[in-house]
VOBA-148005 format. One record per residue (C-alpha): residue in one letter; x, y, z; residue number from 1. Coordinates in Angstrom, 3 decimals, m for minus. Example, Ala and Ser with C-alpha at 12.3 -4.5 7.8 and 13.67 -1.06 7.14 Angstrom:
# residues 2
<pt><type>a</type><c1>12.300</c1><c2>m4.500</c2><c3>7.800</c3><seq>1</seq></pt>
<pt><type>s</type><c1>13.670</c1><c2>m1.060</c2><c3>7.140</c3><seq>2</seq></pt>
END
This chain:
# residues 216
<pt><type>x</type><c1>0.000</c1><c2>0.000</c2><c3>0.000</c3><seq>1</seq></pt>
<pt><type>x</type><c1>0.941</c1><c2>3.520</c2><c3>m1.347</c3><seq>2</seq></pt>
<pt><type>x</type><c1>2.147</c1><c2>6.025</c2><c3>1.754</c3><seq>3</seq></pt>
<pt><type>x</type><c1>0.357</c1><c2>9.398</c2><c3>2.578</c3><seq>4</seq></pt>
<pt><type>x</type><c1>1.098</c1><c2>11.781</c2><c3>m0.330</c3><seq>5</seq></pt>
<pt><type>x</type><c1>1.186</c1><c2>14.509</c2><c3>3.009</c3><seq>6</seq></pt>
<pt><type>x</type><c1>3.065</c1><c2>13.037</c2><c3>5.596</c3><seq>7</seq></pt>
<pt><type>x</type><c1>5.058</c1><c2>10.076</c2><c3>3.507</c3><seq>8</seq></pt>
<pt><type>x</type><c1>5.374</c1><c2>7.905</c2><c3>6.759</c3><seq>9</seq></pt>
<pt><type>x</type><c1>1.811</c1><c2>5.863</c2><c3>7.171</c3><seq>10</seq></pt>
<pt><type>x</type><c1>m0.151</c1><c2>3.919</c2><c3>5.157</c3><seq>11</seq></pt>
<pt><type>x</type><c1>m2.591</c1><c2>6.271</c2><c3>2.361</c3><seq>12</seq></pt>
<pt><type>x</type><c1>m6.049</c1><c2>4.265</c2><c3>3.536</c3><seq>13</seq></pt>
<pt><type>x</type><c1>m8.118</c1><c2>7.308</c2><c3>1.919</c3><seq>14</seq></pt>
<pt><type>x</type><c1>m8.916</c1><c2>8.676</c2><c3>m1.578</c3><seq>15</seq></pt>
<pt><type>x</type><c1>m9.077</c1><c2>12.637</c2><c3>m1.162</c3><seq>16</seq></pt>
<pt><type>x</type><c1>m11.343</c1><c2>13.932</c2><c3>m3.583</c3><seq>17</seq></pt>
<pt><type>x</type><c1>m10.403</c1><c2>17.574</c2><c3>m2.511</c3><seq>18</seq></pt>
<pt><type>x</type><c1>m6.472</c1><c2>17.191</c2><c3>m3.591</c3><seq>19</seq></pt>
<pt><type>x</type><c1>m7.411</c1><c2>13.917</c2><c3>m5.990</c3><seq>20</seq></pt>
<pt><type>x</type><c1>m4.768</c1><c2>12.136</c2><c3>m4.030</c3><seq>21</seq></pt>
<pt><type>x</type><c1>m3.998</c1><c2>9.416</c2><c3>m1.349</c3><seq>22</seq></pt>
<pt><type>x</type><c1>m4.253</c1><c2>9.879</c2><c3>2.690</c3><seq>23</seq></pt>
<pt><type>x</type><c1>m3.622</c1><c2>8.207</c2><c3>6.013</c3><seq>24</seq></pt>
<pt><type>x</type><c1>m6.596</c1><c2>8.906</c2><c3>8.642</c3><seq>25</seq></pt>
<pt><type>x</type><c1>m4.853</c1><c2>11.030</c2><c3>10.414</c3><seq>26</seq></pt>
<pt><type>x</type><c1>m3.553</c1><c2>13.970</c2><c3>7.664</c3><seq>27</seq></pt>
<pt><type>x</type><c1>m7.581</c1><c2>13.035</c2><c3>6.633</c3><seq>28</seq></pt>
<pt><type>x</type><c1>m8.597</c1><c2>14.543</c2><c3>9.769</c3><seq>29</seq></pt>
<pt><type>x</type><c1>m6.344</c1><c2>17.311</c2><c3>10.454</c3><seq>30</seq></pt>
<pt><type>x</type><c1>m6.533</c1><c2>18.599</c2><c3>7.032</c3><seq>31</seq></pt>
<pt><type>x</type><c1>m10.692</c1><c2>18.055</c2><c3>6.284</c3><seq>32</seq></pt>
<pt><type>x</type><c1>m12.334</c1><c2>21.559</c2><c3>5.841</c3><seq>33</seq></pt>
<pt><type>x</type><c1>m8.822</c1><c2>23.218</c2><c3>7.044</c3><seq>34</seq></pt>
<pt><type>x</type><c1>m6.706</c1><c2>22.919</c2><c3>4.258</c3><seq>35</seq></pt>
<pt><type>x</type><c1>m9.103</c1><c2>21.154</c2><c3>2.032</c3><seq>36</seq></pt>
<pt><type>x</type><c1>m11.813</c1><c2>22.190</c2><c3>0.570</c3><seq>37</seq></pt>
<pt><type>x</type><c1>m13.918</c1><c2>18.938</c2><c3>1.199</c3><seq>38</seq></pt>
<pt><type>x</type><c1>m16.922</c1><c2>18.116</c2><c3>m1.476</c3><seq>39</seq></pt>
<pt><type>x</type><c1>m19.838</c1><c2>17.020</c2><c3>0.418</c3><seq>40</seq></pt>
<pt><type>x</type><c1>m20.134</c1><c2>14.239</c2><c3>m2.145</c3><seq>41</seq></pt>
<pt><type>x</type><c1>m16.917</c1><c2>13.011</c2><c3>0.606</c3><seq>42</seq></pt>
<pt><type>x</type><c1>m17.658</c1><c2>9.653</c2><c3>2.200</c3><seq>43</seq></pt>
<pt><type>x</type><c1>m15.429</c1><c2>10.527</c2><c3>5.312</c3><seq>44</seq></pt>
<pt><type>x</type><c1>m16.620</c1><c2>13.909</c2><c3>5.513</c3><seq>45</seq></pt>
<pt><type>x</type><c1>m20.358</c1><c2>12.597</c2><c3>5.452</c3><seq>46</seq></pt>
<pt><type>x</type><c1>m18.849</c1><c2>9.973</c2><c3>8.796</c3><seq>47</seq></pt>
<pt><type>x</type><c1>m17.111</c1><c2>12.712</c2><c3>10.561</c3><seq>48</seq></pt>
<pt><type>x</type><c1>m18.626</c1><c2>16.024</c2><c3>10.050</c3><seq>49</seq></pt>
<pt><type>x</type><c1>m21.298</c1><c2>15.193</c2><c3>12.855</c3><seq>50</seq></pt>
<pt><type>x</type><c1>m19.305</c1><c2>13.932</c2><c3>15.396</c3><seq>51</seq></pt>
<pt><type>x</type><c1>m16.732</c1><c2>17.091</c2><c3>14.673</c3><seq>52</seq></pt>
<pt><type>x</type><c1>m20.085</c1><c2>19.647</c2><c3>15.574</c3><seq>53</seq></pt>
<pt><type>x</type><c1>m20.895</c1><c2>17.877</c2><c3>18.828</c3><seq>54</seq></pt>
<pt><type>x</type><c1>m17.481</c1><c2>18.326</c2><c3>20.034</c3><seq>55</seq></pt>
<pt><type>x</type><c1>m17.792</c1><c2>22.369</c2><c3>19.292</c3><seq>56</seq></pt>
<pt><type>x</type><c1>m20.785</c1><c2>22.616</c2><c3>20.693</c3><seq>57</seq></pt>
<pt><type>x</type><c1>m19.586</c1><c2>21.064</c2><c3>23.888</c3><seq>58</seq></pt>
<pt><type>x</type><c1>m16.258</c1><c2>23.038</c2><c3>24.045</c3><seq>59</seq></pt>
<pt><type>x</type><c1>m19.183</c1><c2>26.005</c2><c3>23.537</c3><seq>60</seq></pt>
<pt><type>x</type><c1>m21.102</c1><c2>24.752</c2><c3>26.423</c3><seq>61</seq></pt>
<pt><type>x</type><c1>m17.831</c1><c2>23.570</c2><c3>28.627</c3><seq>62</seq></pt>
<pt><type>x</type><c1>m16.630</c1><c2>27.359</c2><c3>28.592</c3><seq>63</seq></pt>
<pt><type>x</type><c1>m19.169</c1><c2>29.520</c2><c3>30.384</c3><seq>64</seq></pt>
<pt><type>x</type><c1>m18.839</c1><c2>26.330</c2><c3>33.074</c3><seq>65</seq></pt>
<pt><type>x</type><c1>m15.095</c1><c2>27.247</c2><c3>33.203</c3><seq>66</seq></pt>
<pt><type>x</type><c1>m15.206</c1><c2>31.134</c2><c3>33.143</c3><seq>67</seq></pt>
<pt><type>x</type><c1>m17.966</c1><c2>30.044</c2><c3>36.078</c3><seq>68</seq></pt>
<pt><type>x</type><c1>m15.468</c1><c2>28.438</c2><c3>38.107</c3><seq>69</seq></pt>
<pt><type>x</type><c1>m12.507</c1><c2>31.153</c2><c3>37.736</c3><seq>70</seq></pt>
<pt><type>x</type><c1>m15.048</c1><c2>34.413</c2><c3>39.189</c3><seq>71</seq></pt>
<pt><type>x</type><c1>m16.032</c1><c2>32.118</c2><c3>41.633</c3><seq>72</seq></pt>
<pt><type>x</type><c1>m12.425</c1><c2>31.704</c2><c3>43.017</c3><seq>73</seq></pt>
<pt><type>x</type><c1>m11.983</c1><c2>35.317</c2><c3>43.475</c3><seq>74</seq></pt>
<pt><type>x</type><c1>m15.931</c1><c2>35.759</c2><c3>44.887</c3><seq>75</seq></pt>
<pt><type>x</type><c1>m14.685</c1><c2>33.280</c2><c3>47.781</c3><seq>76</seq></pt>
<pt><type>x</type><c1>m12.462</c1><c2>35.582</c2><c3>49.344</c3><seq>77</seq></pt>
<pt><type>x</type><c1>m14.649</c1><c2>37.056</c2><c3>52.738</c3><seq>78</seq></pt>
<pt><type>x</type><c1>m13.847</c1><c2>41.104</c2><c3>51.598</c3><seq>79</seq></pt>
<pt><type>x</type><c1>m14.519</c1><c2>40.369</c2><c3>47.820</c3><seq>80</seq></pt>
<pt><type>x</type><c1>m17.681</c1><c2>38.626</c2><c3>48.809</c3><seq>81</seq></pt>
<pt><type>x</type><c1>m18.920</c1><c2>41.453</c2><c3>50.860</c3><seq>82</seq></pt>
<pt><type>x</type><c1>m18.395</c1><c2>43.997</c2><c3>47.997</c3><seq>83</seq></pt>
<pt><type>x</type><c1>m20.274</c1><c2>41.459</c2><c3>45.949</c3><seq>84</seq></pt>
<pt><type>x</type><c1>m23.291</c1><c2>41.585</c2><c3>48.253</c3><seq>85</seq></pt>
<pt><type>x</type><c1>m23.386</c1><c2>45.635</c2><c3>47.792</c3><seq>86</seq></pt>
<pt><type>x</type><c1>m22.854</c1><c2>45.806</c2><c3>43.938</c3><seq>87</seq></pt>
<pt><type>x</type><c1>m25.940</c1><c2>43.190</c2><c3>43.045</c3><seq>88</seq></pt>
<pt><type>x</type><c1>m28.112</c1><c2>44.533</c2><c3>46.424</c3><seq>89</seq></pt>
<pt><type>x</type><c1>m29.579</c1><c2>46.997</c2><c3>43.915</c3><seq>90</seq></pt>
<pt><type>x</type><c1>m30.532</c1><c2>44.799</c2><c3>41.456</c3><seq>91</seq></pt>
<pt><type>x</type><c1>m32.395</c1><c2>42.447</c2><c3>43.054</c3><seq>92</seq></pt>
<pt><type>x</type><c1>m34.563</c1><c2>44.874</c2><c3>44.734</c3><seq>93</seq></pt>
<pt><type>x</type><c1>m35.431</c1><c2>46.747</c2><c3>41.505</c3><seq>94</seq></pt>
<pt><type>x</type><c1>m35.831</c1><c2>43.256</c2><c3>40.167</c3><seq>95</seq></pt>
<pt><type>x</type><c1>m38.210</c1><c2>42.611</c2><c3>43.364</c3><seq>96</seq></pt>
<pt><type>x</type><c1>m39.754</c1><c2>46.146</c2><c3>42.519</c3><seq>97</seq></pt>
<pt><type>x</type><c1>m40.013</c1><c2>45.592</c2><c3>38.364</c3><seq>98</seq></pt>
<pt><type>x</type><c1>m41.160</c1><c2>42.401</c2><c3>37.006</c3><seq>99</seq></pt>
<pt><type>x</type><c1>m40.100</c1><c2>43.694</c2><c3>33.859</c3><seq>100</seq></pt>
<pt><type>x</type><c1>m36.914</c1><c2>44.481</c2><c3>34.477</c3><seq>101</seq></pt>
<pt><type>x</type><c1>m34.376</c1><c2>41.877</c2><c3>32.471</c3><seq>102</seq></pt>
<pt><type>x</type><c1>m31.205</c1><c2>40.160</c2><c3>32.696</c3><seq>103</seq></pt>
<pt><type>x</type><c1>m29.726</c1><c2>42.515</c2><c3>29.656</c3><seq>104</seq></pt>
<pt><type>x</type><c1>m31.135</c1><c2>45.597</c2><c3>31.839</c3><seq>105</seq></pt>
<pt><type>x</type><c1>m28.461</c1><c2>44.334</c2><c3>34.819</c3><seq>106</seq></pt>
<pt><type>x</type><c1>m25.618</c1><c2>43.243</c2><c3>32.885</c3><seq>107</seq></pt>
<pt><type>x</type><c1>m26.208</c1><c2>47.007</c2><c3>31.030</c3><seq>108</seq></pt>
<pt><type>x</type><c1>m26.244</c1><c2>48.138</c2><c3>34.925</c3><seq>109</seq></pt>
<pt><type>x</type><c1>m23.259</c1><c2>46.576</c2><c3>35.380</c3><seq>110</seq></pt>
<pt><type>x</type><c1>m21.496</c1><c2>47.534</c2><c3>32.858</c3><seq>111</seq></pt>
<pt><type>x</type><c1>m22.056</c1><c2>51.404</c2><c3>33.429</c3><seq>112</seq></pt>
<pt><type>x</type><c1>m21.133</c1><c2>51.360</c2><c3>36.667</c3><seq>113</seq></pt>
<pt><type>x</type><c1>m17.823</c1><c2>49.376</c2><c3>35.590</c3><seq>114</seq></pt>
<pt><type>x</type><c1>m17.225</c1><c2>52.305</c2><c3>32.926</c3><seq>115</seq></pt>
<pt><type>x</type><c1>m17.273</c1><c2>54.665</c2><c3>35.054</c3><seq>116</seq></pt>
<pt><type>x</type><c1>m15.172</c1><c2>53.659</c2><c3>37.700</c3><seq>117</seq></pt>
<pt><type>x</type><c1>m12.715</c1><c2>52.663</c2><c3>34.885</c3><seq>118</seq></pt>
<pt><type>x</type><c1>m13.102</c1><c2>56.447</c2><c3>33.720</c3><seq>119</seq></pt>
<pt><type>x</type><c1>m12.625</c1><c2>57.732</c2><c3>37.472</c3><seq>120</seq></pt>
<pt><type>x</type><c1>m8.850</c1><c2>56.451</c2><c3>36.958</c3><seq>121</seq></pt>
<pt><type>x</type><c1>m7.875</c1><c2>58.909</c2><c3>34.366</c3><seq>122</seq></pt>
<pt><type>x</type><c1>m8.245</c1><c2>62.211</c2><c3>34.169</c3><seq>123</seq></pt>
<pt><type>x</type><c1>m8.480</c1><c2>62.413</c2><c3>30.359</c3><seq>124</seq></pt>
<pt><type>x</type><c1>m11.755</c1><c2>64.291</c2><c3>29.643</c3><seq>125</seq></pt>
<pt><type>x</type><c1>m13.946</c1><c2>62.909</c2><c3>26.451</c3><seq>126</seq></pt>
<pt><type>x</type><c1>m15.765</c1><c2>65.279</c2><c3>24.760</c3><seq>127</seq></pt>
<pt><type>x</type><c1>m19.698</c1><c2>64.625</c2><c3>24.655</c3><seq>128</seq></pt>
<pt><type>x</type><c1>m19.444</c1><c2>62.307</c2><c3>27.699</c3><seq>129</seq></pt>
<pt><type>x</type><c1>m21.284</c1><c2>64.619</c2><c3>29.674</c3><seq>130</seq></pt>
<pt><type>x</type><c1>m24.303</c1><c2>64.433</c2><c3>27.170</c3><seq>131</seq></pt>
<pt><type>x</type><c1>m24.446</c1><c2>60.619</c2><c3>26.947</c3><seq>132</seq></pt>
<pt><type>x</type><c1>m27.849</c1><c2>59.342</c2><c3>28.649</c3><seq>133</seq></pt>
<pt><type>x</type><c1>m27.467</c1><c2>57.959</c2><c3>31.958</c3><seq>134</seq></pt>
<pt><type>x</type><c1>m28.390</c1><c2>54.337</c2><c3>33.501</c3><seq>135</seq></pt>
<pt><type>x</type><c1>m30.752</c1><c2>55.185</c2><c3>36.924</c3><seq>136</seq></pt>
<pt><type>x</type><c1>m29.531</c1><c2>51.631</c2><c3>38.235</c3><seq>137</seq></pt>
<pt><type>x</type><c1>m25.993</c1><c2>51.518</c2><c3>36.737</c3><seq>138</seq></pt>
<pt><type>x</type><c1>m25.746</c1><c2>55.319</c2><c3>39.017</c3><seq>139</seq></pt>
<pt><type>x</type><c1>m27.200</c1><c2>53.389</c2><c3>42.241</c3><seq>140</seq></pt>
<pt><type>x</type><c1>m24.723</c1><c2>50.543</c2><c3>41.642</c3><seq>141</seq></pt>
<pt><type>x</type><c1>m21.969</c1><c2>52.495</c2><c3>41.201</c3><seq>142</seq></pt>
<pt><type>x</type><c1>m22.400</c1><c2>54.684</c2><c3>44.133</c3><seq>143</seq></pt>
<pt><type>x</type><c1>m23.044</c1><c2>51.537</c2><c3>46.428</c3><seq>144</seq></pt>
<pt><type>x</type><c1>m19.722</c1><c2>50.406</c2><c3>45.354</c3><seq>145</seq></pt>
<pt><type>x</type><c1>m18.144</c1><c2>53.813</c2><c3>46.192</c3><seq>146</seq></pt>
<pt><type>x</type><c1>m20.116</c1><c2>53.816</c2><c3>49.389</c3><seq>147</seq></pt>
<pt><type>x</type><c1>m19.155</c1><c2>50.138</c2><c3>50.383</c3><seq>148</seq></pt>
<pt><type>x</type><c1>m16.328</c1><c2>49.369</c2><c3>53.094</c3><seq>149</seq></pt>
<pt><type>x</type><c1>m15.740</c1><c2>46.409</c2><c3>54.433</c3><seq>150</seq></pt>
<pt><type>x</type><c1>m16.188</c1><c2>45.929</c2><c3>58.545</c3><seq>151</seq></pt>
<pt><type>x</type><c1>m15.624</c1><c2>42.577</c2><c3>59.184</c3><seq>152</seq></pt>
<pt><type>x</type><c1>m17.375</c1><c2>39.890</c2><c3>61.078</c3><seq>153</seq></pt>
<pt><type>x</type><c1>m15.539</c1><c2>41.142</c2><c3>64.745</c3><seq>154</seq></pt>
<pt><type>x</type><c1>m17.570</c1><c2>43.400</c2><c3>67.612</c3><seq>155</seq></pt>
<pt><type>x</type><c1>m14.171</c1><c2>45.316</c2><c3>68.698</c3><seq>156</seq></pt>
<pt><type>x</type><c1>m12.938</c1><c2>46.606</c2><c3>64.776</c3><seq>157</seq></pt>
<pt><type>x</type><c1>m10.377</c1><c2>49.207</c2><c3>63.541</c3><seq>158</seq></pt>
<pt><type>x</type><c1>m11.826</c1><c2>51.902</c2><c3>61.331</c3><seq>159</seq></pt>
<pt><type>x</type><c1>m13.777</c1><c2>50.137</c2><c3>58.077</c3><seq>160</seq></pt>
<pt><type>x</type><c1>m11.314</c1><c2>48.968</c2><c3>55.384</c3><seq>161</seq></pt>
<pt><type>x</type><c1>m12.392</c1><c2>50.783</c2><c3>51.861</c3><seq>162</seq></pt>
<pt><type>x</type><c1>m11.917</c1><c2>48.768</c2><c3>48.560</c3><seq>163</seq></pt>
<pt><type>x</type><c1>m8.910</c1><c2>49.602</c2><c3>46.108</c3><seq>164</seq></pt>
<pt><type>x</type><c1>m10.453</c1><c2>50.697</c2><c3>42.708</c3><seq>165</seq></pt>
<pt><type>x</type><c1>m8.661</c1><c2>47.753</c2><c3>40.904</c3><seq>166</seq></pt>
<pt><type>x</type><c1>m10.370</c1><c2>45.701</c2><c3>43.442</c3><seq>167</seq></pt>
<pt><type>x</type><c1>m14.144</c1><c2>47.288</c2><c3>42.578</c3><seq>168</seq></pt>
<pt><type>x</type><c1>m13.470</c1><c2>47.098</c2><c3>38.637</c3><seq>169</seq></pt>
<pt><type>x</type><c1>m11.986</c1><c2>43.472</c2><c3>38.863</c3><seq>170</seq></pt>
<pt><type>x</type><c1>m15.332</c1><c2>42.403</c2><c3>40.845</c3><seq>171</seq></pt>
<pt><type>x</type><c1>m17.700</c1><c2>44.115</c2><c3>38.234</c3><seq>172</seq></pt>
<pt><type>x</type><c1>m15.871</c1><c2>42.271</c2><c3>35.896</c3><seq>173</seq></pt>
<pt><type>x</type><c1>m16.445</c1><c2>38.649</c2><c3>37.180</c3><seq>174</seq></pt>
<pt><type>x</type><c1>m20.256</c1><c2>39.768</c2><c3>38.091</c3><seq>175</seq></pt>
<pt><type>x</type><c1>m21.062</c1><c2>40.663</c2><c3>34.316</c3><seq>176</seq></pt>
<pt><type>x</type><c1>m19.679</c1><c2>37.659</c2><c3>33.871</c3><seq>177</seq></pt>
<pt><type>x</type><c1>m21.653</c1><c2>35.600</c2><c3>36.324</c3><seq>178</seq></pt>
<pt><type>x</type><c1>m24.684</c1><c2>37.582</c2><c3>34.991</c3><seq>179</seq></pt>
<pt><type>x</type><c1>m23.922</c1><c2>36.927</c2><c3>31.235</c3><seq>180</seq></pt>
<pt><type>x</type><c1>m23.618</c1><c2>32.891</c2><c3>32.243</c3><seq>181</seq></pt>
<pt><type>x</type><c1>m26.809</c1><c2>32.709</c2><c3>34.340</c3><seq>182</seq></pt>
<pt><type>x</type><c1>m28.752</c1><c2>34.476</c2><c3>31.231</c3><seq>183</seq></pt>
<pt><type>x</type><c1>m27.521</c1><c2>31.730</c2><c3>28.530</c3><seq>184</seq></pt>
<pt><type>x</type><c1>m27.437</c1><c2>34.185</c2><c3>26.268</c3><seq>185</seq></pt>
<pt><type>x</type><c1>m31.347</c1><c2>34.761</c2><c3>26.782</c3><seq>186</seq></pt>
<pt><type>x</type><c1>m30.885</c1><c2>38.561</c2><c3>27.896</c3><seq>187</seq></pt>
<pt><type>x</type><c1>m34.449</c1><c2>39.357</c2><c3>27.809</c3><seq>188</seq></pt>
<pt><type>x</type><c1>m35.178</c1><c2>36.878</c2><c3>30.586</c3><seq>189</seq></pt>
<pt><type>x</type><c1>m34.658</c1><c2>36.920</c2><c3>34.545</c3><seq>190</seq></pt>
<pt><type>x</type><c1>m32.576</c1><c2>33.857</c2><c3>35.294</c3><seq>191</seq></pt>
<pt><type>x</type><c1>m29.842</c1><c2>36.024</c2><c3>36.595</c3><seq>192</seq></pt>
<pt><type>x</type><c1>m32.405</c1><c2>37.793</c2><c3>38.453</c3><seq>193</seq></pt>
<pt><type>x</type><c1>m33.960</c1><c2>35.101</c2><c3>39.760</c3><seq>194</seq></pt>
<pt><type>x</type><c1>m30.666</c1><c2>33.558</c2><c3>41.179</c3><seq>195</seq></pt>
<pt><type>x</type><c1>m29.617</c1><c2>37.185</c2><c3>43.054</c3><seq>196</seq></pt>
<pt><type>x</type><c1>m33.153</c1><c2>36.455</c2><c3>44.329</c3><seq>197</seq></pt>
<pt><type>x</type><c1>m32.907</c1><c2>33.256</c2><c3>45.874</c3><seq>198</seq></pt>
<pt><type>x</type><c1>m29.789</c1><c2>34.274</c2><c3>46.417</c3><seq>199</seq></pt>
<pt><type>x</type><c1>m31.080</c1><c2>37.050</c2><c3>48.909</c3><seq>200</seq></pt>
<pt><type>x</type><c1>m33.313</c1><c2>34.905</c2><c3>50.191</c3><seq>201</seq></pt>
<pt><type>x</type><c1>m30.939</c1><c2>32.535</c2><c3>51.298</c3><seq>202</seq></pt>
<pt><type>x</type><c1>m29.078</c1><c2>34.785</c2><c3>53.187</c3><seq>203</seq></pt>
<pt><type>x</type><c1>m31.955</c1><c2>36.469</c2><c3>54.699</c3><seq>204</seq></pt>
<pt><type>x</type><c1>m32.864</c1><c2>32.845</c2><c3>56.157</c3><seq>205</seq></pt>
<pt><type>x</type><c1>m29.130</c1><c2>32.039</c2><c3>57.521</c3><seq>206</seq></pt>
<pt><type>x</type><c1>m28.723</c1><c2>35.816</c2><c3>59.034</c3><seq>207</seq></pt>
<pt><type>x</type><c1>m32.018</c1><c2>34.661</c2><c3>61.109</c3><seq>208</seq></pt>
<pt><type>x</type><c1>m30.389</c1><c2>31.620</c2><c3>62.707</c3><seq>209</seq></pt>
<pt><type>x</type><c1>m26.824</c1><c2>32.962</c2><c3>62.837</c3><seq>210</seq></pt>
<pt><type>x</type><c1>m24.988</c1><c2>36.005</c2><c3>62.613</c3><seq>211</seq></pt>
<pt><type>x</type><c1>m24.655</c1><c2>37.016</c2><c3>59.340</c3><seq>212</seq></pt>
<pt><type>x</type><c1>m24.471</c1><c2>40.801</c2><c3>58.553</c3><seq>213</seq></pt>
<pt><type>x</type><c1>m26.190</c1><c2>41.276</c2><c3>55.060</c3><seq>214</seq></pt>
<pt><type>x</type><c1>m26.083</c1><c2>44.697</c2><c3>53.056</c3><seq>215</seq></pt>
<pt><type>x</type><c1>m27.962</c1><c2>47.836</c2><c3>53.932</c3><seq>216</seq></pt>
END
């Protein structure tokens, strides 16, 4: 048996009608509908193609599962976790207070009051930026993060520790995308929403058997 006209080490096992020459499996693979422009008349593009789609769509559905798992590392530290707590307070009670009010309406929230913080750092000034329409819950959001200081779970406590801006931006960050993986990408729904709800609730229900402090 001929060798592969690409690699000229293993056996050719495959008729290419793309390059009208002989292939192993492998080169087959790694050059089908890269390098090749595969007719669909193809036998082992007709075998493969399917089984090539499920494993995108998984890597697709694998990596908001991931991104999950990386904000939730830097949620778990105690001081993060507080600042948390402030930042989505406002949008579950405006979610409690408007049914309408939708998981694209938050992230949007989110995102203005992570733009302007970012904007706080620099004191270049961008003309029209004063005439751009505000965001009413973005505004609350950011001014309960520039209100927010961390106290601590002690009785006897030094003076309330504030929150470094890179530290406020950085947590925005990994809430949008919390927000963005709760929604699956079906902003005008509440299952974002929802969650800060339960979420709430949850915490309401613990600070009634123990002592947990929740936000203001």
């Amino acid at each position: 048996m001929a060798k592969c006209s690409r690699c000229q080490q293993r056996k050719a096992k495959r008729r290419c009608p793309g390059l009208r020459n002989d292939l192993c499996p492998l080169c087959c693979g790694l050059l089908r509908e890269k390098e090749v422009t595969c007719p669909p008349t193809c036998r082992f593009l007709a075998e493969h193609k399917p089984y090539q789609e499920k494993r995108i769509l998984e890597k697709k559905q694998a990596a908001p599962a991931r991104a999950g798992r990386r904000q939730d590392d830097f949620l778990k530290d105690e001081r993060i976790a507080w600042l948390a707590l402030n930042i989505e307070a406002p949008l579950k009670e405006i979610g409690e207070r408007n049914p309408s009010f939708t998981d694209a309406e938050a992230i949007l929230a989110l995102e203005y009051a992570k733009e302007k913080l970012a904007k706080g750092r620099s004191i270049l000034l961008i003309p029209g930026e004063d005439r751009k329409p505000g965001n009413e819950v973005g505004e609350a959001i950011f001014q309960s993060v520039e209100n927010c200081k961390y106290e601590g779970n002690v009785i006897l406590t030094a003076a309330a520790e504030s929150y470094k801006s890179e530290e406020k931006v950085r947590c925005l960050d990994r809430l949008i995308l919390a927000a963005k993986t709760w929604a699956r990408e079906n902003y005008t729904g509440r299952a974002y929403i929802d969650h800060l709800r339960e979420q709430f609730a949850q915490i309401a229900e613990m600070s009634r058997t123990s002592k947990v402090i929740t936000p203001r």
